[in-house]
C-alpha positions, 0 to 999 in steps of 0.5 A, a space after each residue: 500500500 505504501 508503495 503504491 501510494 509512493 507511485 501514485 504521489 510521485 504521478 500526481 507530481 508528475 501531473 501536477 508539473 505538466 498541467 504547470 508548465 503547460 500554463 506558463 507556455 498558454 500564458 506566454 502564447 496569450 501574452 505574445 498574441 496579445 503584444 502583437 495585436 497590440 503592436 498592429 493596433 499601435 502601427 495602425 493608429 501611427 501610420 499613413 491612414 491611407 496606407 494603414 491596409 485597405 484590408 485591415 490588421 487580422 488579429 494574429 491567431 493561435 498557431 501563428 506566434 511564429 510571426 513574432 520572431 523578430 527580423 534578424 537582418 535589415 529588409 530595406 536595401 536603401 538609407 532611408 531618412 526620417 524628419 523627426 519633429 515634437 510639438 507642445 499641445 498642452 492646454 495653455 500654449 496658445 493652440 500652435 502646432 510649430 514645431 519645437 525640436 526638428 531633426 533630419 534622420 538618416 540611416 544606411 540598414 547595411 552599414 548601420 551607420 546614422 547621421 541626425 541633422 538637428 535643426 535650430 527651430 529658430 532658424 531662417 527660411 527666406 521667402 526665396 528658399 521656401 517660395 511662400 511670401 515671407 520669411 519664417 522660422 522654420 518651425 512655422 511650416 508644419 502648424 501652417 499645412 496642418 491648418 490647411 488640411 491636416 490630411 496632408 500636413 505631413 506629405 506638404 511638410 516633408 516635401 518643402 523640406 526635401 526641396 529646401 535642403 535638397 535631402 530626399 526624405 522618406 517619411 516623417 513623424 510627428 510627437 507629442 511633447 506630453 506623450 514624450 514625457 510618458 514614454 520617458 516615465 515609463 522606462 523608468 526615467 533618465 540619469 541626465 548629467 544636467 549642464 546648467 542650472 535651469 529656471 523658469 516658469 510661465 504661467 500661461 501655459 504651465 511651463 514650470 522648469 527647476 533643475 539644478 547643474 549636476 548628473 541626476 536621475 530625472 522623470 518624464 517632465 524633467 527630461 522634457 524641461 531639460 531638453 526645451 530649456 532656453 531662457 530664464 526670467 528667474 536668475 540662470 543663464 540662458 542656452 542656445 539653440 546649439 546647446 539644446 541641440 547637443 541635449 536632445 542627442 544626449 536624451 536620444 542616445 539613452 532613449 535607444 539604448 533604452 527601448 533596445 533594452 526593453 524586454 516583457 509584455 507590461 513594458 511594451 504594452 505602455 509603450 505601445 499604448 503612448 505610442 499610439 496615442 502620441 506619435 502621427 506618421 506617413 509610414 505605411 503600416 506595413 514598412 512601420 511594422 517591418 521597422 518595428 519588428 527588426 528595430 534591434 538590427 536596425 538600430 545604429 552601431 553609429 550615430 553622426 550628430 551635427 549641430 547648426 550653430 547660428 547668429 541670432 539676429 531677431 528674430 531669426 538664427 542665420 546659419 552659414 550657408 556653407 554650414 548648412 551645405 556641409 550638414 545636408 550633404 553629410 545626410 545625402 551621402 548616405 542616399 546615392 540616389 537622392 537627387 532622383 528621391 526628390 519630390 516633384 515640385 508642382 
């Protein structure tokens, strides 16, 4: 009796370990499912809405996990370049969608080399360069196609820009200020080696900047503060467009480095959520969702950064031309064919 106790113990364990492990693998299964329909969700909510397939994302069923493995080597054959932008929508900043941090991105997916351009948002536009009947900032273009139709706000924006520094640009993207803070806190924060003291506040819109010199462990609205800073009407110095630039690659560095990082359901799952919510593209869904899915292969191994420093003379900075030409040549190396890439003037 007792040893046919001892055998029926040891076959309930056994049992009890299957039925256990059988768990674990339906749960991870369901997780995996529900991440990816997460993700074509996210895609689709990003992407061209034109491109965001006339036939629709199928919820990926059982038996279809596979799909997630993600791509282990680049599947575009061509630099591609992105123009990157963030705009402040909060309640309070007189409704403008200009534009307040501009970069123009490009990488080669073969040599996994990047060259990021960052644009000073002050920067002078001649009536002459853009064919409009004034001069801008070049912050200004984006907030005007929106208000003519915001169907094609981005298409006309990308397609200035292309013709203006004669760079062919693939796709552009735009995010949220507040939808950037969430990301931030969702990754748990950044530890930011902060440059100089920083204060100010407006109460019109409900800026609130105070960070002290020093490196520092920093929150969502901290790193936004840090990166937006130039002027103080409470006592500190105030920072140039130059300076500004040379935060953003220092935050986009470790906002790389971060998202290559991230590993489980829950944390993509925030990401994801924010993403859709804050971030708008020309991207169709399937090219996003290929870039989504070999982000780890495509991200850059390394990263040229150029920076516009300019003379301010109100309201605008003036860059050197040759400076400019240096800078945008530098982007047009990496694209061979990019004076057949550009768009058509009409």
């Amino acid at each position: 009796m007792k040893h046919t106790a001892r055998v029926f113990s040891r076959r309930h364990t056994l049992w009890a370990l299957i039925v256990f492990v059988g768990l674990i693998l339906a749960s991870a299964s369901i997780y995996a499912i529900y991440l990816y329909n997460k993700m074509n969700d996210t895609i689709d909510r990003i992407a061209a809405p034109a491109a965001s397939s006339p036939t629709g994302t199928k919820p990926l069923q059982t038996g279809a996990v596979a799909n997630l493995t993600p791509v282990t080597k680049p599947m575009f054959d061509k630099p591609l370049t992105f123009l990157l932008t963030a705009v402040d929508e909060r309640a309070g900043s007189e409704g403008s969608l200009n534009t307040d941090v501009m970069m123009l991105f490009s990488v080669d997916p073969t040599t996994r080399q990047a060259t990021v351009v960052s644009i000073p948002r002050d920067l002078e536009v001649t009536a002459e360069q853009s064919g409009f009947s004034d001069s801008h900032k070049v912050n200004y273009f984006y907030a005007y196609y929106y208000n003519q139709s915001k169907d094609t706000a981005l298409s006309e924006t990308k397609k200035l820009f292309s013709n203006l520094y004669n760079v062919p640009i693939d796709y552009m993207a735009v995010i949220n200020f507040d939808g950037f803070r969430q990301l931030i806190d969702s990754l748990g924060g950044m530890t930011i080696d902060v440059d100089m003291d920083m204060k100010y506040e407006d109460v019109s819109d409900g800026t609130n900047i105070h960070l002290s010199k020093g490196v520092q462990h920093l929150n969502g609205k901290q790193v936004l503060d840090f990166i937006r800073y130039r002027k103080s009407n409470l006592g500190t110095a105030e920072s140039s467009d130059l300076v500004r630039n040379e935060r953003e690659q220092q935050v986009l560095n470790q906002l790389l480095d971060q998202l290559t990082s991230l590993n489980g359901v829950s944390a993509w799952g925030k990401v994801l959520d924010i993403a859709g919510n804050s971030v708008k593209s020309d991207i169709p869904a399937d090219d996003l969702r290929t870039m989504t899915l070999a982000y780890k292969t495509l991200k850059p191994q390394e990263v040229n950064y150029i920076h516009l420093d300019g003379e301010w003379e109100s309201p605008y900075v003036v860059v050197k031309q040759e400076d400019l030409d240096q800078a945008f040549a530098a982007l047009r190396t990496q694209s061979p064919d990019s004076i057949d890439r550009l768009p058509q003037t009409n």
